[in-house]
C-alpha angles and dihedrals in degrees: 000000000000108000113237118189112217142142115280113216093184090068092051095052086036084058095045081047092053096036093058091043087059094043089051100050088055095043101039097088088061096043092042092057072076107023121030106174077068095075083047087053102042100024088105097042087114082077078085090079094054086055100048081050094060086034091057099050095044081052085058095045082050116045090037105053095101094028099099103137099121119231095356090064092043089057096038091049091047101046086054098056097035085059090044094058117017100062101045091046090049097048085049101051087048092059087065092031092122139206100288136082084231094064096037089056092044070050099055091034095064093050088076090056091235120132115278091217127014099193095064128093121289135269088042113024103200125327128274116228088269092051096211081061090085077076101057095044075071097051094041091060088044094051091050089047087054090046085050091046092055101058084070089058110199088020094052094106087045094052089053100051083049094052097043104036084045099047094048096040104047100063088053093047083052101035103028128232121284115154132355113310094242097063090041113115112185088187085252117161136230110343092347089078098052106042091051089047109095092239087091095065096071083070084058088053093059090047093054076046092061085043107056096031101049090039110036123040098232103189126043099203137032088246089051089050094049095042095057087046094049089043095052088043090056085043085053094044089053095055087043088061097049107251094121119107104233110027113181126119109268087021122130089257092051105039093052100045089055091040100056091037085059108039099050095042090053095041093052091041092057096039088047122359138245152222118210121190115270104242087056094048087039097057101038077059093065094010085118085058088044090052092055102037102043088070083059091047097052095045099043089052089048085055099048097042090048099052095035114030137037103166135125117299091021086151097061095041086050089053088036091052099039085047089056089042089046090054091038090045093037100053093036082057095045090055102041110034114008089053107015102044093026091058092044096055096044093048089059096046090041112034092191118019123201120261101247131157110282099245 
């Protein structure tokens, strides 16, 4: 199939999706002192991060199919990424850096994307200071593996399945399998520990994403196309709300319902095109200011309803409040810092960026 470059709506309102699960998840105790059928509902939000990872490896497959020059397109391709994510995350954890020389060090630590504590259970392996970090240790790995990759130009998608399936086959061929790959923990230090941890096959899934949408034509009508997404959307619904066997972010619930939510939206969307609704699209554009803001918003409005207010339904104003700082907080630091300040940085580093599709 000839392969066309174009912006993808369906990633953007599969971001915001993911975003507002996430949000959810955090939010849903407070909501759910008023309202409990809210922790039923959102008890499973964490499955957006399962969803952000896929994304992230499809983005790769896609951004990166004509890019074959070598080193130049590994650096260029790092330096983006590096200057997408690192400064925003860093302004954002200073924010809760705290007043000691302890947090400030839990602060320094997690801007080096290594686990903040290796005895605790996988896939996180402790928190960072800004507790939604332990996810970007993860993209941060996968990111250098893809530098890495595309230094090998054609072979590039190739490197990276070898990395990844190796790394995270090999311990369990030396030390069996016991349990899901995602909650084993070999007792591995630094980066070792995350890219050996299963999480890091569900990169591998967007790229096999990328593979089969942009080069088989998967439906052969528009009906056949709606009804697998729709299919795949009420699948997805089912594993949200709890009634899956095994929940757990990387586990097989979670990864497939993510997977096949994924695969048939994006490969209807390029045989065919799509509109998804607005709010969904608006928020997957700032939904990385949204993951690091929401955590400020929560805690700022727990503060604030605790000092100030002890009524009846504390628990919704106090979701009601953290929701409205979390938009207020979310689209200032978009602005500001995740577009502003990100541009800036990567114009000085790179003079004259490539043209690619805005994912």
């Amino acid at each position: 199939m000839h392969f066309e470059q174009k912006k993808l709506h369906s990633i953007q309102s599969m971001r915001g999706l993911a975003a507002m699960l996430v949000v959810m998840f955090h939010f849903r105790t407070d909501l759910a002192s008023d309202i409990p059928l809210a922790n039923w509902i959102f008890a499973q939000g964490a499955i957006g991060v399962d969803l952000f990872f896929i994304i992230s490896g499809f983005v790769f497959y896609y951004i990166s199919l004509t890019e074959n020059g070598g080193i130049k397109s590994s650096a260029v391709f790092f330096t983006k990424r590096i200057c997408r994510i690192v400064p925003p995350y860093v302004i954002a954890t200073i924010f809760i850096a705290g007043n000691s020389w302890d947090k400030w060090y839990s602060a320094l630590h997690a801007f080096t994307f290594l686990p903040a504590d290796i005895m605790q259970p996988a896939p996180f392996f402790g928190y960072p200071r800004l507790f939604v970090g332990w996810s970007l240790n993860y993209e941060f790995v996968f990111y250098s593996i893809c530098a890495l990759a595309l230094i090998f130009r054609n072979y590039k998608n190739l490197v990276i399945t070898l990395i990844i399936a190796c790394s995270v086959s090999l311990p369990v061929a030396t030390h069996g399998y016991r349990t899901s790959l995602t909650s084993m923990n070999y007792g591995y230090y630094g980066y070792l520990a995350l890219i050996t941890n299963g999480m890091m096959l569900e990169f591998l899934a967007g790229l096999f994403i990328g593979y089969i949408a942009i080069n088989f034509r998967l439906y052969h009508s528009k009906i056949v196309g709606r009804a697998a997404v729709s299919l795949t959307a009420l699948y997805f619904t089912y594993i949200t709300l709890g009634f899956g066997s095994l929940p757990g972010n990387g586990s097989y619930d979670f990864f497939a319902a993510s997977f096949f939510l994924i695969l048939t939206t994006i490969s209807y969307e390029y045989q065919y095109g799509i509109r998804p609704p607005k709010i969904l699209t608006s928020i997957g554009t700032v939904s990385f200011s949204v993951y690091l803001m929401h955590p400020h918003g929560l805690s700022i409005a727990r503060k604030i309803i605790a000092q100030h207010y002890h009524g009846l339904y504390s628990g919704l104003i106090a979701f009601l409040l953290a929701l409205t700082l979390t938009v207020l907080f979310s689209i200032i630091f978009y602005k500001l810092f995740e577009t502003n300040l990100c541009n800036l940085i990567r114009n000085r580093l790179i003079p004259k960026p490539d043209k690619q599709a805005v994912l």
